[in-house]
N, C-alpha and C positions, 0 to 999 in steps of 0.2 A: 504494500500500500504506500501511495506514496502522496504530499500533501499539495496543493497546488491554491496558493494566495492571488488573488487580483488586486494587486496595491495600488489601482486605482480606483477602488471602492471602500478598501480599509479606513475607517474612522479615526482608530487606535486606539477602541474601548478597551483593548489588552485582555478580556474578557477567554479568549483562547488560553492564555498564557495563565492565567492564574487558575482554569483547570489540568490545563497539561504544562507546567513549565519546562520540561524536557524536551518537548516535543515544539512548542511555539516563542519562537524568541524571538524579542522586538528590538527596532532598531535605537537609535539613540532618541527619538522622539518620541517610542512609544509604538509605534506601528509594528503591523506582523511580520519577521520578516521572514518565515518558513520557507518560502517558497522551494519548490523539487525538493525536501528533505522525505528522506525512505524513514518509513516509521515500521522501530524497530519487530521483532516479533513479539508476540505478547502485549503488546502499547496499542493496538488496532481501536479497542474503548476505548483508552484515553484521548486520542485521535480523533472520534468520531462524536465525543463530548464537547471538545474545544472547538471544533466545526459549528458543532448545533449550538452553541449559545453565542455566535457571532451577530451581532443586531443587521449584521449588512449583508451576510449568506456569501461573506468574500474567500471563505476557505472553502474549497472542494476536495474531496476526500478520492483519487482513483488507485485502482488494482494493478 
């Protein structure tokens, strides 16, 4: 699985990252900056939690 951001709709509610901080790391402002990280195995939930509570639907989750 791998994570895929459109950081042209990211807000930078950081709302990812403080369910998965492993997995979603922001840049110096605050924004997501995951984009193409492989999430790792066993992390696929945590992944698919930080996606779902994005207010702006800008993390996509692909296999």
């Amino acid at each position: 699985m791998k994570i895929k951001v459109d950081r042209t709709i990211c807000a930078g509610h950081a709302l990812c990252a403080a369910r998965a901080p492993d997995l979603y790391s922001l840049d110096d402002d605050g924004f997501c900056n995951a984009d193409e990280v492989q999430v790792p195995a066993g992390r696929e939930e945590a992944a698919r939690l930080g996606a779902a509570v994005c207010p702006e639907k800008a993390i996509t989750l692909h296999d």
